[in-house]
PLY file of the C-alpha trace (Angstrom):
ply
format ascii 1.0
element vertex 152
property float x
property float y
property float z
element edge 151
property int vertex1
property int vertex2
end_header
0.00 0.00 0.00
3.00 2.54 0.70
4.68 1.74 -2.42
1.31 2.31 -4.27
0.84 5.93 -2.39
4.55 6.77 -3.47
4.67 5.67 -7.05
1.29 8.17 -7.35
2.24 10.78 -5.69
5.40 10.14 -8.08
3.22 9.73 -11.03
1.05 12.86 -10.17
4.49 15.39 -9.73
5.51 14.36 -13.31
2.27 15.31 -14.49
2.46 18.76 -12.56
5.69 19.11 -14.29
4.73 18.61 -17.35
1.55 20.58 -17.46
3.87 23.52 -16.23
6.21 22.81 -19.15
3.12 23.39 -21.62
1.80 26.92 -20.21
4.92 28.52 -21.02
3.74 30.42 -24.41
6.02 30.11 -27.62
8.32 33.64 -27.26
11.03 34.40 -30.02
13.35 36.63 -28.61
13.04 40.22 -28.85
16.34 41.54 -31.88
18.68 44.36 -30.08
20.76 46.26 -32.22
23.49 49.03 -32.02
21.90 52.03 -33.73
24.58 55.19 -32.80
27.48 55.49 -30.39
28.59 58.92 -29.85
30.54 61.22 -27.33
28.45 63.36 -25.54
28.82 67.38 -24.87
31.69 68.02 -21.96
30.75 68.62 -18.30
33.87 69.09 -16.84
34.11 65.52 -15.64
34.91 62.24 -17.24
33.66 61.80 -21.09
30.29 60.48 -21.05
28.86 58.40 -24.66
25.44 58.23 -25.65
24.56 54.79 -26.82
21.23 53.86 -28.94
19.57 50.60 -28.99
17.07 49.45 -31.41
15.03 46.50 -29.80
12.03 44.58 -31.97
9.23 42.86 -30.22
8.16 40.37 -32.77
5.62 38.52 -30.57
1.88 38.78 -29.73
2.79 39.83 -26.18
4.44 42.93 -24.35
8.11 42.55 -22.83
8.67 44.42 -19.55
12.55 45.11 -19.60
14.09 44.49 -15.99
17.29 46.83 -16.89
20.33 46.89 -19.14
24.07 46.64 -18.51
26.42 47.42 -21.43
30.28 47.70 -22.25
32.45 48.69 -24.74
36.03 47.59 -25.01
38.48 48.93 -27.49
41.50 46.42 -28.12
40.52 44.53 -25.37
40.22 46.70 -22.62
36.87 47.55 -21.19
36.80 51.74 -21.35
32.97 52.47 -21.23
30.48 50.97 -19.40
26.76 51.50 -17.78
23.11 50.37 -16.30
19.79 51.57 -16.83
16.36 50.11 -15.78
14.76 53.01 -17.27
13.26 50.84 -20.07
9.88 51.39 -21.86
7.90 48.23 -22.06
8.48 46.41 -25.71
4.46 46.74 -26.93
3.60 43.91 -28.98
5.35 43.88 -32.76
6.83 47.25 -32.22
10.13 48.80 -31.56
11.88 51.25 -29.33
14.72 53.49 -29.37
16.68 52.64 -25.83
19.07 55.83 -25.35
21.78 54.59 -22.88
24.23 57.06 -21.35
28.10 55.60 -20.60
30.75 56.73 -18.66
34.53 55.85 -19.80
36.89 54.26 -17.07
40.09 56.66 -17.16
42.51 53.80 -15.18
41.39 51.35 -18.39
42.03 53.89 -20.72
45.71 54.83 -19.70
46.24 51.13 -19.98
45.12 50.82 -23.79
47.22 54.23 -24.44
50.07 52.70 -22.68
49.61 49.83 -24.84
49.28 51.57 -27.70
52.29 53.20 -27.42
53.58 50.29 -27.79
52.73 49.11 -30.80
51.11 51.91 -33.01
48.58 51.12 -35.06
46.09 52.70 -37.50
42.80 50.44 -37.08
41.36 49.98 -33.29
39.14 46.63 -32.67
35.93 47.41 -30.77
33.11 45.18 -29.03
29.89 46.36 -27.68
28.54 43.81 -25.46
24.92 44.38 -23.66
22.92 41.95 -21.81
19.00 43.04 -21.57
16.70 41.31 -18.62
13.80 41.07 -19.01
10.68 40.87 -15.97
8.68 37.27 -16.57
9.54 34.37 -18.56
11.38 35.76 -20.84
15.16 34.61 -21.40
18.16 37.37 -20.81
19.33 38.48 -24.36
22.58 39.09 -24.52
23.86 41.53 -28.02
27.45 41.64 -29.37
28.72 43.59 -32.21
32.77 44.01 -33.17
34.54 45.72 -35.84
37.36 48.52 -36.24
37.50 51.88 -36.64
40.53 54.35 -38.08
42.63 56.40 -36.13
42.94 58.76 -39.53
0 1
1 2
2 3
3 4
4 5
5 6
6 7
7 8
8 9
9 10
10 11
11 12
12 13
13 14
14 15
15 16
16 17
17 18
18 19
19 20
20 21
21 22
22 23
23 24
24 25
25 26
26 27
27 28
28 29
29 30
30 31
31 32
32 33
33 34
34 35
35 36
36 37
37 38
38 39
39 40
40 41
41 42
42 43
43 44
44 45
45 46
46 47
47 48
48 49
49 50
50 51
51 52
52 53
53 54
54 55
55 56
56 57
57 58
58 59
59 60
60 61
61 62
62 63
63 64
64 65
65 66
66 67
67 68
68 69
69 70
70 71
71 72
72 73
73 74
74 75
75 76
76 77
77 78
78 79
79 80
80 81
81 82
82 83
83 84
84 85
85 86
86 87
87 88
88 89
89 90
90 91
91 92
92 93
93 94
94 95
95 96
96 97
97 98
98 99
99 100
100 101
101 102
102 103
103 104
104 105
105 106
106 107
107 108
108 109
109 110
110 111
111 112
112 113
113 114
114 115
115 116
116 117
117 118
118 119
119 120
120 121
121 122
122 123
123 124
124 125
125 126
126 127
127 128
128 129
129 130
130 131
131 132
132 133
133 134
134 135
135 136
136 137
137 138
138 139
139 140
140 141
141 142
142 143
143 144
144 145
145 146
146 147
147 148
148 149
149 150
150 151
């Protein structure tokens, strides 16, 4: 009789389980993309950046976006960096304009012109890296884009 008891209350946890599984609606992940990086006006302290992302809801549903952390390294070394969880929420097949604002890390960037001292070069490597939360079910999206830019 115990054995019985046990192997339902077994049976009827896997069925919990799975009927759990099944609510979870069918989400494709919202696309982030880098749309403008610039410096913004001085204020007498550290340079601060303005970054732009462009992020597509391309489901049925709204997104509610937790916050945002971002980075931007240049040959490596990880000069600009920020947070925000002031996020509009992601209506449903629509897109928003996510203005970020990034200060640069002065210790980081005597490091890469130490480096570059170095060894000169003409072309500097980049990498934005952001990783979006989002409130709910919805998986973290992380975004990466790399190239080079001129020093001419």
């Amino acid at each position: 009789m115990k054995q019985l008891l046990s192997l339902s209350l077994y049976l009827s946890l896997l069925l919990l389980i799975a009927g759990c599984a099944s609510l979870r609606p069918d989400i494709d992940p919202p696309k982030v993309t880098l749309e403008s990086f610039r410096p913004l006006p001085g204020t007498g302290g550290a340079p601060r950046f303005e970054i732009r992302l462009r992020i597509a809801n391309p489901n049925k549903q709204s997104f509610d976006v937790a916050g945002i952390s971002y980075g931007v390294e240049i040959q490596g070394e990880e000069l600009i960096s920020g947070l925000t969880s002031d996020v509009p929420v992601l209506a449903p097949y629509s897109e928003e304009v996510v203005t970020l604002e990034a200060g640069l890390q002065l210790l980081q960037l005597l490091r890469l012109l130490s480096s570059l001292g170095m060894a000169p070069s003409d072309s500097l490597d980049y990498r934005f890296k952001a990783k979006i939360d989002f409130k709910g079910f919805v998986p973290t999206q992380r975004v990466e884009e790399t190239g080079s830019f001129t020093l001419k």
